[in-house]
C-alpha positions as CSV (number, residue, x, y, z in Angstrom):
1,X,0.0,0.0,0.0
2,X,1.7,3.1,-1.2
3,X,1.4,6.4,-1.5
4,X,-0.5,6.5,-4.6
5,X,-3.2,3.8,-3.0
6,X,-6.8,5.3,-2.1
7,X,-6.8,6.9,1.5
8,X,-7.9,4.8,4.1
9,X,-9.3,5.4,7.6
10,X,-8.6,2.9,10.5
11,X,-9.6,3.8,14.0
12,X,-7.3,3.0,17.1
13,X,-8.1,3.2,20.5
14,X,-5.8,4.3,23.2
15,X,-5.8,3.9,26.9
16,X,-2.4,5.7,27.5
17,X,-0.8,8.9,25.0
18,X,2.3,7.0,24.2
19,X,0.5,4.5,22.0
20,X,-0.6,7.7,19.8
21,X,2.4,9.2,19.0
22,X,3.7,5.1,18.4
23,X,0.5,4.2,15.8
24,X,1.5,8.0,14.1
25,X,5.0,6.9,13.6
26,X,4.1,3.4,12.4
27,X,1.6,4.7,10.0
28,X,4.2,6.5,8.4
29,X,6.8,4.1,7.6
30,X,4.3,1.1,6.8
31,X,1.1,2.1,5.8
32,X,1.3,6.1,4.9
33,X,-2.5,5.6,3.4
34,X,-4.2,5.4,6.1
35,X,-5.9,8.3,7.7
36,X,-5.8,7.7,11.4
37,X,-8.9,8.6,13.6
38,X,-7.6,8.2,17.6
39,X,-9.6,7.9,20.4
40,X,-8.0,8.2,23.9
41,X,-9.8,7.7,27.1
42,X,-7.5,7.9,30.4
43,X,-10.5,6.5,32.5
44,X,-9.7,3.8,30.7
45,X,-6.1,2.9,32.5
46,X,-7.9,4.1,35.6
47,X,-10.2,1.4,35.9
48,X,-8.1,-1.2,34.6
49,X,-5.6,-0.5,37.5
50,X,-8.3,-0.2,40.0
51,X,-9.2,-3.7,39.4
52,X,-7.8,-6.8,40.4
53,X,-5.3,-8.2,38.1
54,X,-7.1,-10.2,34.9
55,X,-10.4,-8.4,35.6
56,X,-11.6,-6.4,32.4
57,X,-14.1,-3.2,34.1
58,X,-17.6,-3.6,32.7
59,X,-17.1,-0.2,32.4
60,X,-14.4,-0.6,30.0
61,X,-16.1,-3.4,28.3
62,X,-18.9,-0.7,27.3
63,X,-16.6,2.1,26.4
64,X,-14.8,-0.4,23.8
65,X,-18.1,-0.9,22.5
66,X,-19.4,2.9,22.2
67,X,-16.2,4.2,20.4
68,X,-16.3,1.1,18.2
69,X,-19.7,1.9,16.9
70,X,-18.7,5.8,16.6
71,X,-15.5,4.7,14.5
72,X,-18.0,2.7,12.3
73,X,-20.1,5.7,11.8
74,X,-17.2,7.8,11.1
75,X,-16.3,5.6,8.1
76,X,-13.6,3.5,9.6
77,X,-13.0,0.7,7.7
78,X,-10.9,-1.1,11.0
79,X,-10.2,-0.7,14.6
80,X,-7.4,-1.5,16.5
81,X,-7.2,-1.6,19.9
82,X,-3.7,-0.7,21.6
83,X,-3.9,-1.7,24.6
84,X,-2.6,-4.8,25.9
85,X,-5.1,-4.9,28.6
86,X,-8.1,-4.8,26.5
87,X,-8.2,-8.4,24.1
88,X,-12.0,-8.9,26.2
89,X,-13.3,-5.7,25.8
90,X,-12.0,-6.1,22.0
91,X,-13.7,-9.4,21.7
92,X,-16.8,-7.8,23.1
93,X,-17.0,-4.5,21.2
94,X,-16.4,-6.6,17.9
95,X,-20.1,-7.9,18.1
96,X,-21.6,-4.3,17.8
97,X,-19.3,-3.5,14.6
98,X,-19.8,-5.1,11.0
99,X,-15.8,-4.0,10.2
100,X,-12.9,-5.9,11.9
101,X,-11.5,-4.7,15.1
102,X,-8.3,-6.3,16.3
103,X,-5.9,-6.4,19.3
104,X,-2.6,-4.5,17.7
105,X,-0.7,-7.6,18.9
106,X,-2.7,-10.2,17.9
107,X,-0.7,-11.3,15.1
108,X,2.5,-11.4,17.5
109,X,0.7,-13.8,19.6
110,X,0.1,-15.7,16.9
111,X,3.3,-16.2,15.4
112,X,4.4,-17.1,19.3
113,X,2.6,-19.9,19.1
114,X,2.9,-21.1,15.4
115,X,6.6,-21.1,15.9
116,X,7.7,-21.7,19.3
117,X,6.7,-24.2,22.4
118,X,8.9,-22.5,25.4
119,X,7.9,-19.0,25.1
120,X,9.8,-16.0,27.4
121,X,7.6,-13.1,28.4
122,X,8.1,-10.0,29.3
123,X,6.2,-7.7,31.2
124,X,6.5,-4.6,33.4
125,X,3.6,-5.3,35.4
126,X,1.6,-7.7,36.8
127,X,-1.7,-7.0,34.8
128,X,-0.5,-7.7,31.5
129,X,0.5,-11.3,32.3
130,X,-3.4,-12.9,32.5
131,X,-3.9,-11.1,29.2
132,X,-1.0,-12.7,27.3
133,X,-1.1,-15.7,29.6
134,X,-4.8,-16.3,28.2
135,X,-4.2,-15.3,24.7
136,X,-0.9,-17.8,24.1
137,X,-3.0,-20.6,26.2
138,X,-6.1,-20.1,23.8
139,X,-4.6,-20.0,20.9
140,X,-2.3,-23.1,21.5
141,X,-5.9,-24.6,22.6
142,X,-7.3,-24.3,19.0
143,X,-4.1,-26.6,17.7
144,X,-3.6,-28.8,20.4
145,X,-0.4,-27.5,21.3
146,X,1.0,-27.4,24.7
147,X,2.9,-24.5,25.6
148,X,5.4,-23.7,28.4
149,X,6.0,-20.0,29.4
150,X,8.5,-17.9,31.4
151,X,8.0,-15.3,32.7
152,X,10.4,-12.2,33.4
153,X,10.5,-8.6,33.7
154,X,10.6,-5.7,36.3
155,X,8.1,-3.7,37.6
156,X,10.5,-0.7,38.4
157,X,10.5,-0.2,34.3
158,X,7.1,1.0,34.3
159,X,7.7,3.3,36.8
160,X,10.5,4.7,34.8
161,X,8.9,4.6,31.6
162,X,6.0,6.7,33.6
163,X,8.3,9.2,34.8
164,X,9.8,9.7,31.6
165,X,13.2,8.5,32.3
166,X,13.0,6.5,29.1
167,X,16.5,5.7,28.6
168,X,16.8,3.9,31.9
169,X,13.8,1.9,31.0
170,X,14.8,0.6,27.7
171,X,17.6,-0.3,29.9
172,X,16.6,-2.2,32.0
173,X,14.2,-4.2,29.7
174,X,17.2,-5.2,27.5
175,X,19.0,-6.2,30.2
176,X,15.5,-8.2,31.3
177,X,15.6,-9.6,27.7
178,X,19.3,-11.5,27.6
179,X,17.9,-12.8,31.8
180,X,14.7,-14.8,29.6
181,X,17.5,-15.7,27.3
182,X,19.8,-17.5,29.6
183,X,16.5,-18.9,31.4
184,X,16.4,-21.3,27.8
185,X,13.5,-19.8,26.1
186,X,13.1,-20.4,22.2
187,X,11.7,-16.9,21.7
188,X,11.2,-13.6,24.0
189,X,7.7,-11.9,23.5
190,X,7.2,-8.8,24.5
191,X,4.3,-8.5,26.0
192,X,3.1,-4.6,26.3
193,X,1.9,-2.7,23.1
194,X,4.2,0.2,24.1
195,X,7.6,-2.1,23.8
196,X,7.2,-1.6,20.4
197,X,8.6,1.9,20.8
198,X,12.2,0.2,21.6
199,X,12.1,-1.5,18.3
200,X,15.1,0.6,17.1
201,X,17.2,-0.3,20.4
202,X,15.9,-4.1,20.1
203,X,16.8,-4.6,16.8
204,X,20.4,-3.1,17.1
205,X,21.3,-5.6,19.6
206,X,22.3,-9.0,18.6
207,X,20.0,-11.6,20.1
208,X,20.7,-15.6,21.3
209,X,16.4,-16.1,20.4
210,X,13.8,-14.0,18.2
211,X,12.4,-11.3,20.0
212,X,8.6,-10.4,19.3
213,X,7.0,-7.3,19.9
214,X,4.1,-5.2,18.0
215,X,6.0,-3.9,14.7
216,X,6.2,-4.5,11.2
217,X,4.7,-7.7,11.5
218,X,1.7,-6.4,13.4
219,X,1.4,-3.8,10.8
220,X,1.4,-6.1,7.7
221,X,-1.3,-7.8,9.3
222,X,-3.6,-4.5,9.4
223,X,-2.4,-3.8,6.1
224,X,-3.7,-7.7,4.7
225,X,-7.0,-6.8,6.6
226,X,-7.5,-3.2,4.6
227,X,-6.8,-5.1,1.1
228,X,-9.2,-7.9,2.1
């Protein structure tokens, strides 16, 4: 899809601002057609935090639902969701819509799967690992595979990414990434959306396993679903 295709609109839905400015970049460099319409909602993050661990808010099982009917209306042709914390609410929301609405890092999950058996995880915090947990296990459901997962990661990156000290998160999380190496693991997923915005510092480090996170791959995969 070049620059010469017909201009397409996608609708993505944010529950923190540094997924916008990620989505704007991405556009560019892999799918320049596409006219983004982004929806944030910080109440969002709120109530996902206020809940236990692996609980999706009914509350944020509704919103998914009432900005995926306004994207609809406003022409979108797709929504992504970029939140890791939201596959439920996406699966939810889709039954309201006639377009396709997707999990930004579906497809990485996928491939996870397809590929690998004794999958490394990382995380910064302790909600996102019922979300990915759920999604590897269903998926390796559907094919009869059995999966084994490892988990790593530390919590103290999040609160560094938070504050903005940026550099001393990617840090830290590429030091995290060789630990889940030398744990044995025959890939590392990351499993946040945001990692995604490391994809420069991942990819100039030379790495024992592959390491999977929301990029070009993710974006082919909303690319195949605007052809189709």
């Amino acid at each position: 899809m070049g620059d010469t295709a017909p201009r397409r609109k996608v609708g993505f839905l944010h529950t923190t601002p540094a997924t916008i400015g990620q989505v704007s970049d991405a556009l560019k460099l892999h799918l320049p057609c596409v006219d983004p319409v982004h929806v944030y909602d910080g109440n969002v993050k709120i109530d996902n935090f206020h809940s236990p661990a692996g609980v999706t808010p009914k509350s944020n099982l509704l919103r998914w639902a009432v900005f995926a009917d306004q994207l609809e209306r406003a022409g979108c042709e797709l929504i992504v969701s970029c939140c890791s914390l939201m596959p439920r609410a996406t699966a939810f929301a889709k039954q309201v819509v006639s377009i396709p609405f997707i999990q930004l890092d579906a497809v990485i999950l996928d491939h996870a799967v397809e590929r690998f058996s004794r999958i490394g995880v990382l995380t910064t915090t302790e909600y996102t690992v019922p979300y990915v947990k759920e999604g590897l296990e269903e998926r390796a459901a559907r094919v009869g595979k059995k999966l084994e997962l490892v988990f790593g990661g530390d919590p103290t990156a999040l609160t560094l990414f938070n504050a903005g000290e940026f550099e001393k998160h990617d840090q830290m999380v590429l030091g995290n990434i060789s630990e889940l190496e030398a744990r044995g693991v025959e890939c590392v997923l990351m499993g946040q959306i945001p990692f995604a915005l490391m994809g420069g510092a991942i990819g100039r480090r030379d790495w024992k396993v592959p390491v999977l996170y929301a990029g070009a791959d993710a974006w082919a995969r909303v690319g195949e679903l605007l052809e189709s």
